[in-house]
Backbone bond lengths (Angstrom), bond angles and torsions (degrees), N, CA, C in turn:
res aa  C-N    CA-C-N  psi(-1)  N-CA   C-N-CA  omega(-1)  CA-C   N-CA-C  phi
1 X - - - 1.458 - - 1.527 111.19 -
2 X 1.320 102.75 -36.06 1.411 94.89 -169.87 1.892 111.74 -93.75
3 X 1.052 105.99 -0.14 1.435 118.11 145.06 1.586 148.91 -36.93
4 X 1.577 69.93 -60.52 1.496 113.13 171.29 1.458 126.77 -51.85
5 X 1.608 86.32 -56.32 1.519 116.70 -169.75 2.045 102.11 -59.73
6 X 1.585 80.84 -57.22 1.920 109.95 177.85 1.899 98.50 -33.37
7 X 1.398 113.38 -60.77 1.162 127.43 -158.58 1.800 97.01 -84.61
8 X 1.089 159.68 -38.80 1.299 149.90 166.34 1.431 108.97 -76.07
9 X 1.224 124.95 -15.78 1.729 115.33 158.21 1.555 108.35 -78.05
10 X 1.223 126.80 -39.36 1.499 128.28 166.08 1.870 123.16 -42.13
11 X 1.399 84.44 -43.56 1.450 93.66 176.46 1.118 126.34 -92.13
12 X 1.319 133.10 -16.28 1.549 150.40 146.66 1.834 110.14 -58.22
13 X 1.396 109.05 -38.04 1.802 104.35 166.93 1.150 120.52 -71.87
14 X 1.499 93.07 -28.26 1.809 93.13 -168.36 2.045 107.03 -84.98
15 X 1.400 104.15 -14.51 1.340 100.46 166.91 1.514 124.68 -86.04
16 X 1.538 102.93 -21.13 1.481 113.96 -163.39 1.763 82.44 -66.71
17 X 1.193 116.36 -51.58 1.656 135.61 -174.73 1.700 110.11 -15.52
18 X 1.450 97.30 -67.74 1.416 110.54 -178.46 1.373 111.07 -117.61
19 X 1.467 127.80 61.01 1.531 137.88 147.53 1.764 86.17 -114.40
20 X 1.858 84.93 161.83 1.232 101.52 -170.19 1.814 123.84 -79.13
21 X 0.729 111.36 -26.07 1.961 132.12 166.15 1.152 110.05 -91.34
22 X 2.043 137.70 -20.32 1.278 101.31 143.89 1.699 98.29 102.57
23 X 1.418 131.00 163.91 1.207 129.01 166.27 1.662 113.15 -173.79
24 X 1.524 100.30 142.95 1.726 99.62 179.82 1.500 110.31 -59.16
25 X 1.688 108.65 143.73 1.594 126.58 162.02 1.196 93.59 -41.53
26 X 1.514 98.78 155.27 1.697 120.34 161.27 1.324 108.74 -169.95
27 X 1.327 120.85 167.34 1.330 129.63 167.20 1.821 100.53 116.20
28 X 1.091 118.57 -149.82 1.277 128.01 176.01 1.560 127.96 -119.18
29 X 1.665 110.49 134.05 1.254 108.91 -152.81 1.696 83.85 -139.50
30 X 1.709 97.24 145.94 1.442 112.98 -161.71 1.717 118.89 -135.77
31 X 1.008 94.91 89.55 2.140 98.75 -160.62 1.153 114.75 -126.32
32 X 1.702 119.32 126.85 0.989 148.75 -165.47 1.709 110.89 -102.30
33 X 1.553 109.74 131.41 1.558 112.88 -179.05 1.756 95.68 -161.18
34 X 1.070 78.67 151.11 1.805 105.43 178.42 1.394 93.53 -60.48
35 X 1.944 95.08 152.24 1.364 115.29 -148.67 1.847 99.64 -74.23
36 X 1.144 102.74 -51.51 1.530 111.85 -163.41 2.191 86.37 -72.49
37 X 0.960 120.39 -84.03 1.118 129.65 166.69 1.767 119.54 21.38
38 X 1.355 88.06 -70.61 1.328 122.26 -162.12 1.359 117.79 -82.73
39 X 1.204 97.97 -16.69 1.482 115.49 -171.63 1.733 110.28 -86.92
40 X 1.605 102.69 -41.78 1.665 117.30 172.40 1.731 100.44 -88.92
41 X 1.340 136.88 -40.68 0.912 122.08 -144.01 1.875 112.59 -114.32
42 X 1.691 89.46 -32.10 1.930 91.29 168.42 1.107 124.69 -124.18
43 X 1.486 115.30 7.92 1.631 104.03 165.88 1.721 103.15 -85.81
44 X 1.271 122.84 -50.55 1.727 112.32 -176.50 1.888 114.15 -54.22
45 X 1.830 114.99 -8.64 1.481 100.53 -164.39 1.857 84.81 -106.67
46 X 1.449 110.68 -6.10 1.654 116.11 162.13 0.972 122.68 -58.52
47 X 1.528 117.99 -58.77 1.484 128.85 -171.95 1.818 97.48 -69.66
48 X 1.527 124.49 -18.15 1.328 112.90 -171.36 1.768 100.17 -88.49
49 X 1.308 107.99 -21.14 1.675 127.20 176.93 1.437 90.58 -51.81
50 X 1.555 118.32 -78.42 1.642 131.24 -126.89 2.120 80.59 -92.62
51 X 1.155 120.69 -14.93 1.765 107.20 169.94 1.830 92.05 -61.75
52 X 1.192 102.18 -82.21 1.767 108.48 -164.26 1.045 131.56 -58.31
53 X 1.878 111.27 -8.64 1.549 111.04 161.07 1.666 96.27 -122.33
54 X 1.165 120.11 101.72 1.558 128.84 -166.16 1.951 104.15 -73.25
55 X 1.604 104.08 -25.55 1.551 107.72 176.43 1.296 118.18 -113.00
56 X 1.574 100.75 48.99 1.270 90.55 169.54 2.149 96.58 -124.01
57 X 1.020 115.54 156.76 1.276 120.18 164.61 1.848 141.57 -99.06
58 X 0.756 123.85 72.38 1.659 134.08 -174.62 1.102 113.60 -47.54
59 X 1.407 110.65 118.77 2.022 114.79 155.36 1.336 81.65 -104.04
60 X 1.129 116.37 142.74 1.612 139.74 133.35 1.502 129.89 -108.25
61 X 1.209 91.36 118.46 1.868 109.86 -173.88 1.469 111.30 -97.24
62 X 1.443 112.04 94.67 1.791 93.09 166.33 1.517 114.38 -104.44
63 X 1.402 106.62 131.19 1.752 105.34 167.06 1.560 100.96 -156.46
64 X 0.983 92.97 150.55 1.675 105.98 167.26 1.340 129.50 -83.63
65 X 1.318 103.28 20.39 1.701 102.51 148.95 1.154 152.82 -139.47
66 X 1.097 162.46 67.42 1.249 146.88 68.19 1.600 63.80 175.41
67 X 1.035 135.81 100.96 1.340 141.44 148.93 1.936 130.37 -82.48
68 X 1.213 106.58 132.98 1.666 126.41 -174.52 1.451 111.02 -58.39
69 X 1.242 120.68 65.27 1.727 116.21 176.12 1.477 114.15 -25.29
70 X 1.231 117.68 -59.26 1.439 141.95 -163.91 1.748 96.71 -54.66
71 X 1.503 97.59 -99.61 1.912 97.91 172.11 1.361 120.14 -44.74
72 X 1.691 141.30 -7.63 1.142 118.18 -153.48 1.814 75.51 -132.06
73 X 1.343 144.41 25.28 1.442 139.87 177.50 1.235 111.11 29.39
74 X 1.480 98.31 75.95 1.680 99.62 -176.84 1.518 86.47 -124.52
75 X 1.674 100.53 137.79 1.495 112.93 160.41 1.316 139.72 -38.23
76 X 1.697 81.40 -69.74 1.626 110.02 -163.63 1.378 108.96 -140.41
77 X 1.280 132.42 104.32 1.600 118.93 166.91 1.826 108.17 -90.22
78 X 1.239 98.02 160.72 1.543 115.10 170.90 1.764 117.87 -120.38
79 X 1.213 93.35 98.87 1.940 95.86 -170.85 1.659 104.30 -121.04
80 X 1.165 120.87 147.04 1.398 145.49 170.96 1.230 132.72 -121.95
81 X 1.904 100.67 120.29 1.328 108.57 -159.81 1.403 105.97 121.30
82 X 1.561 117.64 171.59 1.256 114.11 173.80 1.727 121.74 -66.61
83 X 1.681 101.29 146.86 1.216 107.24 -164.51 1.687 89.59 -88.63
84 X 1.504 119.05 162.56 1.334 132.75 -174.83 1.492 105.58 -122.61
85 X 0.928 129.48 -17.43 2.180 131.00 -125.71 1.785 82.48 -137.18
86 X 1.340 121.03 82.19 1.096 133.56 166.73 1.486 104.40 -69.77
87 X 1.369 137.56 17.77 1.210 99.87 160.35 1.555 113.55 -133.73
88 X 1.592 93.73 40.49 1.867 112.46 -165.66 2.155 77.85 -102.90
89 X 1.577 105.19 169.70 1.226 115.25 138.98 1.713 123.97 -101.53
90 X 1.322 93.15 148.81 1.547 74.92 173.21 1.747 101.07 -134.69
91 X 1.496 108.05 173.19 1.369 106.78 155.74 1.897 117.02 -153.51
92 X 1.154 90.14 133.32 1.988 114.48 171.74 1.308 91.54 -24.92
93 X 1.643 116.84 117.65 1.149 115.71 156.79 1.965 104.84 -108.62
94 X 1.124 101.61 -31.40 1.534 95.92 -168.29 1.705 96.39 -165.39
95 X 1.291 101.71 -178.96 1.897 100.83 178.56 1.587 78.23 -133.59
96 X 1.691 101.14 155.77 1.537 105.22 163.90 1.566 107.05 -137.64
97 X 0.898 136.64 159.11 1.455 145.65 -155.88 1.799 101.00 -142.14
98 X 1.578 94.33 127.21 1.242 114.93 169.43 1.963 117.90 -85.04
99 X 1.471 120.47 157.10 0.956 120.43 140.10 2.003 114.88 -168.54
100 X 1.370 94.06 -160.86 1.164 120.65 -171.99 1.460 106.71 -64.71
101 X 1.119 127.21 112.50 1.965 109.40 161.06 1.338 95.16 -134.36
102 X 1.191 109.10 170.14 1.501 140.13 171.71 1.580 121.90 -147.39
103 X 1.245 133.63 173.10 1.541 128.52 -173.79 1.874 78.74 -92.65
104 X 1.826 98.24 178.61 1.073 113.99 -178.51 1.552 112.31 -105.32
105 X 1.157 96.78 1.80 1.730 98.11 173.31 1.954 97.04 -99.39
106 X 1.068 120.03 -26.58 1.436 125.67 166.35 1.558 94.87 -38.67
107 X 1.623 99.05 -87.48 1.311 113.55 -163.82 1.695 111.62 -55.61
108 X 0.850 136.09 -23.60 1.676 107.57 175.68 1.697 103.33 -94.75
109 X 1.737 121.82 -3.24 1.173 105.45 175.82 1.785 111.75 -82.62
110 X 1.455 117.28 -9.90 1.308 126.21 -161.93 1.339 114.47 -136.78
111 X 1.475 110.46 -15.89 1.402 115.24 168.13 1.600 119.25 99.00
112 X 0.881 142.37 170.21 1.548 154.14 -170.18 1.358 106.49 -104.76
113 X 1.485 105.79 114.04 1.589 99.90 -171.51 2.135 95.82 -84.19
114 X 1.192 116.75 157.81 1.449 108.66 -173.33 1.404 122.39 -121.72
115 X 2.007 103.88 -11.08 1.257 113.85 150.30 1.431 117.71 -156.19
116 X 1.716 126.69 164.97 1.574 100.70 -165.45 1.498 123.58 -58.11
117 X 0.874 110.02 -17.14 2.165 103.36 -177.67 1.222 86.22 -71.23
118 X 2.024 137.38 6.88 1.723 107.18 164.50 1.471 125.23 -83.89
119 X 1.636 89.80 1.79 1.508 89.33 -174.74 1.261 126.78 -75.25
120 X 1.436 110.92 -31.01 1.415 115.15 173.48 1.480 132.43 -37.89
121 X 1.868 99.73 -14.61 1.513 104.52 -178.75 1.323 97.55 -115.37
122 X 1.681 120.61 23.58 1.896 116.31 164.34 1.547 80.15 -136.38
123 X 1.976 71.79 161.17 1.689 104.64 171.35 1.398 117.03 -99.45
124 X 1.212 104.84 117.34 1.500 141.88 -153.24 1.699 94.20 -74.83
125 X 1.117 142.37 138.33 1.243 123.46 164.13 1.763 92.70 -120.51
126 X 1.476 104.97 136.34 1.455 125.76 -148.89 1.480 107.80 -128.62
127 X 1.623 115.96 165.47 1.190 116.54 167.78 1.558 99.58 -87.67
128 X 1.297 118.45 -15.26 1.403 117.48 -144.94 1.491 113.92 163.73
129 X 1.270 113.30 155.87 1.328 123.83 -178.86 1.789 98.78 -68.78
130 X 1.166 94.14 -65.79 1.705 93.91 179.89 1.029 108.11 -54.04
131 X 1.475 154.84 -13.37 1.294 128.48 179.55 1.502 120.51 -101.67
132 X 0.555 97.59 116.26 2.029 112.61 -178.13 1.755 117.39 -82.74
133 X 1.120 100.09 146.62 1.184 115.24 -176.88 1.807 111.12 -80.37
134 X 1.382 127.81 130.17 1.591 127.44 -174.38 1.904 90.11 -92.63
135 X 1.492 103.58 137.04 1.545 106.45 150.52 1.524 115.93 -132.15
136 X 1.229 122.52 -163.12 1.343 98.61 179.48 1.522 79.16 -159.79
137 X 1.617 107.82 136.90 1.710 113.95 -164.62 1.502 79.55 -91.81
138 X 1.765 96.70 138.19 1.362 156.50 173.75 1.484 98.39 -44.88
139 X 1.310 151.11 -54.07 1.395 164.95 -97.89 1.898 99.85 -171.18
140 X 1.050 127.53 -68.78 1.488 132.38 -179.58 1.653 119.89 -74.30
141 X 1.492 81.59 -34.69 1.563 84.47 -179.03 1.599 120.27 76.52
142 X 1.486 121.06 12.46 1.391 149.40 176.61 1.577 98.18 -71.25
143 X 1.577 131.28 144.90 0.788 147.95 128.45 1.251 138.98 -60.08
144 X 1.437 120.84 125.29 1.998 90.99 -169.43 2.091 89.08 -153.25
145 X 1.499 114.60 130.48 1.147 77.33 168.93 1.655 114.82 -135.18
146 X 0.979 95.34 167.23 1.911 114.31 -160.65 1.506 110.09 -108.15
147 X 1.797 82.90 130.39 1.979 97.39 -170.45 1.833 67.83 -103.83
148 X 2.525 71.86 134.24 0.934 100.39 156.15 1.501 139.28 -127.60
149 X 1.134 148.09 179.77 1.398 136.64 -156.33 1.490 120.20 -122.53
150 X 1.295 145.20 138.23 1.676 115.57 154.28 1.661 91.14 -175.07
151 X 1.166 95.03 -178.58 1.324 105.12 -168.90 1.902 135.36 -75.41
152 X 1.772 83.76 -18.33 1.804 93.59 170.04 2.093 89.33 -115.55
153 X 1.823 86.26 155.97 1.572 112.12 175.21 1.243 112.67 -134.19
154 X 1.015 139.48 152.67 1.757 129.82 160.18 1.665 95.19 -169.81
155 X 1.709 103.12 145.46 1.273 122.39 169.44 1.119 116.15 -76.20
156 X 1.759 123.49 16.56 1.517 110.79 -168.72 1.569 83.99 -130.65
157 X 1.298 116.85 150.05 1.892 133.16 171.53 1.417 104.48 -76.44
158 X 1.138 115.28 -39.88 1.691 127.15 -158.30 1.737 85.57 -64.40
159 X 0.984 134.52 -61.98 1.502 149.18 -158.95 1.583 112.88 -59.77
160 X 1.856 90.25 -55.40 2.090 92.41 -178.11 1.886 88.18 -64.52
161 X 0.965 115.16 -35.61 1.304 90.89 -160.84 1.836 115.88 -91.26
162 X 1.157 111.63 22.74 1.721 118.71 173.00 1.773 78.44 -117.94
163 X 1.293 144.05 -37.51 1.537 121.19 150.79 1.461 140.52 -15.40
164 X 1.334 91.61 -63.70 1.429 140.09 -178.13 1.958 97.34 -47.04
165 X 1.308 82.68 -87.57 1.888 95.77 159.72 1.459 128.74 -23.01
166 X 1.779 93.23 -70.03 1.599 88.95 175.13 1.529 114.40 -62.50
167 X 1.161 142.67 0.97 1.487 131.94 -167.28 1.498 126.85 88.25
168 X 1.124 119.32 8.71 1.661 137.03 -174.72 1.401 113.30 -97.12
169 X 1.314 112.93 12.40 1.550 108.26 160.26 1.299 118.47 172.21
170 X 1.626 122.45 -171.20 1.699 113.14 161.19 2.078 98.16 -100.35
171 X 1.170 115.95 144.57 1.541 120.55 161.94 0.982 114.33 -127.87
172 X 1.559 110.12 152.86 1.963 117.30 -171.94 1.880 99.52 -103.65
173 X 1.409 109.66 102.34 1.459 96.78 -166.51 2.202 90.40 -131.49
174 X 1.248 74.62 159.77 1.850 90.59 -178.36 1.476 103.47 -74.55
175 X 1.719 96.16 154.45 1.605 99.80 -161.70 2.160 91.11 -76.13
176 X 1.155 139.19 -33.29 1.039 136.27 144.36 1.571 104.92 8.57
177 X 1.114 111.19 -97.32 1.694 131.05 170.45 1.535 131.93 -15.05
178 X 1.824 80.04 -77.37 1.291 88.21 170.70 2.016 128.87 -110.52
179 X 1.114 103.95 43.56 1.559 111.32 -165.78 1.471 104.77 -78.56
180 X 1.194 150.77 -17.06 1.132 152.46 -127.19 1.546 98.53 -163.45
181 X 1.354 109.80 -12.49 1.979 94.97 166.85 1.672 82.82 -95.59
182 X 1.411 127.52 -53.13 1.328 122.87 -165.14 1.782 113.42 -33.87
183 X 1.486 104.60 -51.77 1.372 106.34 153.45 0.967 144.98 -24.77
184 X 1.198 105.65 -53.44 1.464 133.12 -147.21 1.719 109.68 -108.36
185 X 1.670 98.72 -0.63 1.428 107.96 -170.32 1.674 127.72 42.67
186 X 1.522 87.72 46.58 1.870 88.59 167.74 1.085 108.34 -102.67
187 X 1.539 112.22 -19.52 1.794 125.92 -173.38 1.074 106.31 -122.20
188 X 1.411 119.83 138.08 1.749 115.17 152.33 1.673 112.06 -120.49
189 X 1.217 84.92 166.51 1.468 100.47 -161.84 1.885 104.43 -95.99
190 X 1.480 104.02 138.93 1.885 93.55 172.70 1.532 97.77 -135.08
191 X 1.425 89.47 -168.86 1.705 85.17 -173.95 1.895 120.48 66.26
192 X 0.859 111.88 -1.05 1.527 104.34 -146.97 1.765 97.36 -70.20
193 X 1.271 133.61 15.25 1.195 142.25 -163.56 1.316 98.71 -116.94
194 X 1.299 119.60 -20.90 2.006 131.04 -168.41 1.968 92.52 -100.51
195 X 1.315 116.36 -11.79 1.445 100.11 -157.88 1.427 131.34 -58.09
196 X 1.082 102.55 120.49 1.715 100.75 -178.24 1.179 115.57 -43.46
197 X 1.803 103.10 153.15 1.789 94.37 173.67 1.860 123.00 -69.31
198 X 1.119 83.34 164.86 1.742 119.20 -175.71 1.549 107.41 -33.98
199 X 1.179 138.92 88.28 1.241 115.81 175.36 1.825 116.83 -94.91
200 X 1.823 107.57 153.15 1.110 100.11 -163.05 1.256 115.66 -100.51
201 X 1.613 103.54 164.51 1.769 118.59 166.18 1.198 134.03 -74.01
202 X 1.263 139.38 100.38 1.521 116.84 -165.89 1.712 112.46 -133.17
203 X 1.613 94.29 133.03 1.779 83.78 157.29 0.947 132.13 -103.67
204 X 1.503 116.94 142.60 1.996 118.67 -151.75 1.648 97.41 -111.32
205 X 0.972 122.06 149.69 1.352 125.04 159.15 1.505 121.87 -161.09
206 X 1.067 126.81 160.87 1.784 121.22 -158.02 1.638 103.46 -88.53
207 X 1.003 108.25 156.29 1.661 121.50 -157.26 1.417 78.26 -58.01
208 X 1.589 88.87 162.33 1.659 106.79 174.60 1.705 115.11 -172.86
209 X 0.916 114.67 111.35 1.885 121.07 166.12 1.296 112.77 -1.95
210 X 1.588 97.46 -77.63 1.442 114.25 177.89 1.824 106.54 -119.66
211 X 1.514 108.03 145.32 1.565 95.44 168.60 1.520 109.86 -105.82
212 X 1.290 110.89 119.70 1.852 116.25 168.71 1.164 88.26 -26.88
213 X 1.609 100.13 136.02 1.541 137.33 147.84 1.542 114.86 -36.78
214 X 1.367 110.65 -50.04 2.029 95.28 -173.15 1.144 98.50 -78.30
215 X 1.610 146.43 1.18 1.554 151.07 -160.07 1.486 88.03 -94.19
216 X 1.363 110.22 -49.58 1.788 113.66 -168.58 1.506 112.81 -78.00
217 X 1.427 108.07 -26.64 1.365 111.66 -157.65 2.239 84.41 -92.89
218 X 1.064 121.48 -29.12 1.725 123.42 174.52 1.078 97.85 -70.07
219 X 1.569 128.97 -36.05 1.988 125.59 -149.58 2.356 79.10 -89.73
220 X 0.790 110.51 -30.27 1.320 104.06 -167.36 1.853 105.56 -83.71
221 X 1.002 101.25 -36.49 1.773 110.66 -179.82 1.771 93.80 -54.06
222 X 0.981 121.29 -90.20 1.603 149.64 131.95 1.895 84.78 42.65
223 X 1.251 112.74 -101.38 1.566 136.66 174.55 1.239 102.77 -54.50
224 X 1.163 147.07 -32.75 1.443 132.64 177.36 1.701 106.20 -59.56
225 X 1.297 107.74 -44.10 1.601 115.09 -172.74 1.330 115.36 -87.38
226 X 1.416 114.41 -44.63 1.904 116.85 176.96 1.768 96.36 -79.04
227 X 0.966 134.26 33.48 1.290 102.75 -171.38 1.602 82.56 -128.49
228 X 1.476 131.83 -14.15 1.373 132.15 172.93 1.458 107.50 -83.01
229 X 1.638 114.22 144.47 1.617 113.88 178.30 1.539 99.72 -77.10
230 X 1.528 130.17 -30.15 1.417 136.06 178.53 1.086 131.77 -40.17
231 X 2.098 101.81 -42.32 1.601 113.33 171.50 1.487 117.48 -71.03
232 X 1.271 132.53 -19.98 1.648 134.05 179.18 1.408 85.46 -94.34
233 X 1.063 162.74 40.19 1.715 142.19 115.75 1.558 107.93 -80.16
């Protein structure tokens, strides 16, 4: 039944699509985004979704892992970084760019590192030993990236970067994260001359004939907002 239902709301969008007056999304819509992510960046542009299409219905799924659109009836995911899953579509919603910050009581107690071999004399706050930091030389335009070291680790972003804050290290975090302390001068930014390239925003969803109307009318909300440098401040 509920198949059913799935498939005669499909076909009611896809007509509303091309009549001439047009008609609001509805039915049920099912979108997946990273945990931390998703939490600042697609549940508040959801609730601005489900105001202006009043019949449409939202699950929102956040987790951080690589979740099965196909078996798990997911609409729309939102992933960052290179895509792998050649047999999803996707489309460019925005690029986001990583870097270096630290607090400013950090930096004048330890100094301004001015290129990455300065890190070796700061404490790096890390996911991990294995995970290295990407820069991309200033002049060559080479990518190269650098394991770094220090005395705190954690598998969670949310954490290096309330680190970060308190003054306990330098962290490499997405402007996502930290866009709004940078502002706000709780963080400053270094390196910003080493910054790795741009990585992108995308929404993925599994091939399809036609894509439901509230899929196009979310994939467009989506890019209207990541696609300005204004909205990540």
């Amino acid at each position: 039944l509920e198949d059913c239902q799935k498939l005669l709301n499909d076909l009611a969008n896809a007509e509303a699509a091309v009549s001439l007056g047009g008609a609001q999304a509805s039915g049920y819509l099912k979108v997946s985004a990273p945990a931390g992510f998703g939490r600042q960046h697609v549940a508040p542009l959801v609730g601005d979704f489900m105001q202006a299409n009043p019949e449409v219905r939202v699950n929102l799924n956040l987790s951080d892992r690589l979740v099965d659109l196909i078996n798990e009836n997911i609409d729309c995911a939102i992933r960052i970084g290179e895509l792998t899953d050649s047999s999803l579509v996707s489309v460019r919603l925005g690029e986001m760019r990583r870097m270096v910050v630290a607090s400013p009581a950090y930096l004048v107690a330890h100094g301004v590192p001015r290129t990455p071999d300065d890190l070796a004399k700061h404490n790096c706050l890390s996911l991990g030993q294995q995970r290295g930091w990407v820069f991309r030389h200033p002049e060559s335009g080479e990518a190269d990236t650098i394991k770094v070291s220090g005395s705190f680790e954690c598998n969670d972003g949310a954490v290096l970067h309330e680190w970060a804050l308190a003054g306990r290290g330098l962290a490499w975090r997405s402007l996502w994260e930290v866009g709004r302390d940078l502002k706000e001068g709780r963080l400053t930014s270094v390196l910003d001359a080493w910054q790795a390239p741009p990585m992108g925003i995308y929404a993925v969803f599994p091939q399809r004939r036609h894509l439901p109307l509230r899929v196009r009318l979310f994939i467009d909300l989506l890019k209207d907002n990541y696609s300005r440098p204004s909205y990540w401040e």
